[in-house]
N, CA, C and O atoms as a DFTB+ gen file, in Angstrom:
216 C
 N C O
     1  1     -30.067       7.177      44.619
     2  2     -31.054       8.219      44.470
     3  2     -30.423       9.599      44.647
     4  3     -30.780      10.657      44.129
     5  1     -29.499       9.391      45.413
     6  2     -28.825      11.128      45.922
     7  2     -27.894      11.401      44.423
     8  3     -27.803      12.578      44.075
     9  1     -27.338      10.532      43.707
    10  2     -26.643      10.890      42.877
    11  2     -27.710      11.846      41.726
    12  3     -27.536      12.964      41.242
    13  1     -29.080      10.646      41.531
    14  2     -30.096      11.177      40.329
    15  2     -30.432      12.570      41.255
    16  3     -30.673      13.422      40.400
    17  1     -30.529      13.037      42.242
    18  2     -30.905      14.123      42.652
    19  2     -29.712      15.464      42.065
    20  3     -30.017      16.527      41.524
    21  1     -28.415      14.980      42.383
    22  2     -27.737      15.579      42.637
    23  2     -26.947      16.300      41.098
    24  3     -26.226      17.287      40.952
    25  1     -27.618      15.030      39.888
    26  2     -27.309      15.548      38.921
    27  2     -28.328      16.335      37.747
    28  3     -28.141      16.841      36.640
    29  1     -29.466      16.137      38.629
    30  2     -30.827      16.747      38.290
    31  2     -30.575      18.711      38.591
    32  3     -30.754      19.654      37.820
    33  1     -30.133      18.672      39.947
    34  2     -29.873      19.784      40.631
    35  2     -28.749      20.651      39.843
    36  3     -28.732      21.871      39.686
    37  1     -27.660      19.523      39.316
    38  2     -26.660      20.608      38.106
    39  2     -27.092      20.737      37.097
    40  3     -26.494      21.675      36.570
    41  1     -27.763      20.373      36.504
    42  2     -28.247      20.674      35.059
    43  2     -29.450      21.562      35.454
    44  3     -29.913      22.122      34.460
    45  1     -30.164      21.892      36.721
    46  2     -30.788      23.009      36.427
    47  2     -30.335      24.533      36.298
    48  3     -30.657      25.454      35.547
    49  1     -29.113      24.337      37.762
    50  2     -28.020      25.232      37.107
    51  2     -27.611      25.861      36.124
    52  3     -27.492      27.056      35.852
    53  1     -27.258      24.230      35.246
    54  2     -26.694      24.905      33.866
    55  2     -27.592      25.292      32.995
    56  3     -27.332      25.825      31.917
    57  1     -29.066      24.954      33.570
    58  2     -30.203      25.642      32.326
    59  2     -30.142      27.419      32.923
    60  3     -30.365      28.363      32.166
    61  1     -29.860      27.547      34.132
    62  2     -30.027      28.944      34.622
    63  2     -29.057      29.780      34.166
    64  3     -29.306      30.946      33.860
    65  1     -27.645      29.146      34.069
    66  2     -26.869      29.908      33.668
    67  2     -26.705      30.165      31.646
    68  3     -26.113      31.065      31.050
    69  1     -27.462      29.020      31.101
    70  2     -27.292      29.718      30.261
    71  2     -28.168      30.473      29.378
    72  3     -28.065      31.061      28.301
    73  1     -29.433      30.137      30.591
    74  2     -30.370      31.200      29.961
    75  2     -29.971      32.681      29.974
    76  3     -30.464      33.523      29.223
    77  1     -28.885      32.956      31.045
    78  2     -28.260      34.227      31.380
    79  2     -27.015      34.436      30.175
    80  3     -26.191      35.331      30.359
    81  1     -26.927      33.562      28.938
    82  2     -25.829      33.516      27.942
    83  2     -24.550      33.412      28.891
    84  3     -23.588      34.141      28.645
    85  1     -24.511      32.552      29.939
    86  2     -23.121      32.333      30.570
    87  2     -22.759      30.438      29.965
    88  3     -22.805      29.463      30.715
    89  1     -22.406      30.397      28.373
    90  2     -22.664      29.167      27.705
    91  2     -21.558      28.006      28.544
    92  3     -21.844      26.982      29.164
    93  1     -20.158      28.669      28.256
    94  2     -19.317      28.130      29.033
    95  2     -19.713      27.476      30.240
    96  3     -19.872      26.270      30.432
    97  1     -19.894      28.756      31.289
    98  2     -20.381      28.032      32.406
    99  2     -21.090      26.710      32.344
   100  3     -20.748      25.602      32.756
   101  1     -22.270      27.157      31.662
   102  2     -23.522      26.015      31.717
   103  2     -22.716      24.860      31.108
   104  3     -23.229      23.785      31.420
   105  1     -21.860      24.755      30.509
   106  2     -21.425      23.532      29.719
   107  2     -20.017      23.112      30.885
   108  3     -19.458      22.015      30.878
   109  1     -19.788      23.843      31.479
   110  2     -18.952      22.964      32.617
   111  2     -19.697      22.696      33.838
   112  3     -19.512      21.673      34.498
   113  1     -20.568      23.635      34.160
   114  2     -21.390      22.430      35.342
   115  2     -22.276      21.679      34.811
   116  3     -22.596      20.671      35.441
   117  1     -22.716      21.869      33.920
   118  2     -23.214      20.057      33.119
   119  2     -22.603      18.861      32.839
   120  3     -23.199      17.788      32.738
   121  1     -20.913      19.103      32.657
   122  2     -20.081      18.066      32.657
   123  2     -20.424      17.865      31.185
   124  3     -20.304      16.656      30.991
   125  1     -20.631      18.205      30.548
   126  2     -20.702      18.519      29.312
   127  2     -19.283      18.483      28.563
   128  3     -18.988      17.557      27.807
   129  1     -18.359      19.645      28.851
   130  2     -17.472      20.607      28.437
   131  2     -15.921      19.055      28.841
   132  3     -15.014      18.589      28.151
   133  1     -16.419      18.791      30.305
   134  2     -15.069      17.285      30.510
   135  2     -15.399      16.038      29.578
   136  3     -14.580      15.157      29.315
   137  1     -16.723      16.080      29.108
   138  2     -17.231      14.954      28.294
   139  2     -16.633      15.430      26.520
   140  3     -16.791      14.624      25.602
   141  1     -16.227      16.274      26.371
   142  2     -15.921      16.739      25.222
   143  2     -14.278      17.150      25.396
   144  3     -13.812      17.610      24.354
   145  1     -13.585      17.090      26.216
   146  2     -12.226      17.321      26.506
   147  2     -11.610      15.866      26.757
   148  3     -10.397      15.758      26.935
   149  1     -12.421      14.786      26.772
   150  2     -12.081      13.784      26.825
   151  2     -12.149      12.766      25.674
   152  3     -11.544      11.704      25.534
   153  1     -13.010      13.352      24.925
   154  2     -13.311      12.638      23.590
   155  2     -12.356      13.019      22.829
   156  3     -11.894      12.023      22.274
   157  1     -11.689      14.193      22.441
   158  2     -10.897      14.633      22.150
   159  2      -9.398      14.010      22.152
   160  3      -8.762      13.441      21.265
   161  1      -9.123      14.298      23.325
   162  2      -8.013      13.665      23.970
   163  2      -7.439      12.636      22.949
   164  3      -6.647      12.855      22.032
   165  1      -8.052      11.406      23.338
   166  2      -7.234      10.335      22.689
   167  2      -7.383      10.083      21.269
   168  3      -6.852       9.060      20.836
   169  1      -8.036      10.863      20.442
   170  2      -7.685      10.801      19.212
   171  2      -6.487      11.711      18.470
   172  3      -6.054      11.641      17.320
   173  1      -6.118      12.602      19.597
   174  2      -5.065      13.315      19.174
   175  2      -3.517      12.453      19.259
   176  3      -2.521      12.387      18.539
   177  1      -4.012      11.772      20.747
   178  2      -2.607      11.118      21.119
   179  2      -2.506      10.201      20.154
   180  3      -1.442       9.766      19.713
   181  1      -4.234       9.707      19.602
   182  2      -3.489       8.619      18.683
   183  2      -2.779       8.443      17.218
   184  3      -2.060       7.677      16.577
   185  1      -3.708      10.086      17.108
   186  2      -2.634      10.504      15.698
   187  2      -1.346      10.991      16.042
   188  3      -0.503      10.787      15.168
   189  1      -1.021      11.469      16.876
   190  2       0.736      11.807      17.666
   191  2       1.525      10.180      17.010
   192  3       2.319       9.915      16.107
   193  1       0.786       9.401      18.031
   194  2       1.418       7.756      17.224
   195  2       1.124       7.203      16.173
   196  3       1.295       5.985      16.136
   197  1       0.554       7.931      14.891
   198  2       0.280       7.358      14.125
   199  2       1.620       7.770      12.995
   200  3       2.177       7.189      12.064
   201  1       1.743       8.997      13.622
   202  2       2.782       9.711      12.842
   203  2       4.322       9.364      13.328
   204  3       5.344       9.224      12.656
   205  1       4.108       9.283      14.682
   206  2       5.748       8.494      14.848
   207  2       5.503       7.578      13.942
   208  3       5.923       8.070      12.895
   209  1       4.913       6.146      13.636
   210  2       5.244       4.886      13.289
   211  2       5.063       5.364      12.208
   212  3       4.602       4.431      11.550
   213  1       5.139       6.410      11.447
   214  2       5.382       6.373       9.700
   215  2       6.644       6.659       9.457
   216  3       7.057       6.694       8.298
């Protein structure tokens, strides 16, 4: 329950901050911004190896 609280409590945050146009912000305390730096990630590494093995 403390977690659903606790992630209720950052996303109101990030609605506050970006009602203030602070977008960034709001998209890193939403966890937003690591959820999209991670998706990322391994499709790069996997084209890195796609191109060695040619």
């Amino acid at each position: 329950m403390q977690k659903l609280i606790k992630a209720f409590e950052n996303i109101m945050v990030a609605v506050t901050f970006a009602e203030a146009g602070e977008y960034d912000e709001a998209r890193k305390i939403s966890g937003q911004a690591h959820e999209e730096e991670a998706a990322t990630i391994p499709v790069t590494t996997d084209m890195r190896a796609a191109k060695k093995a040619s």
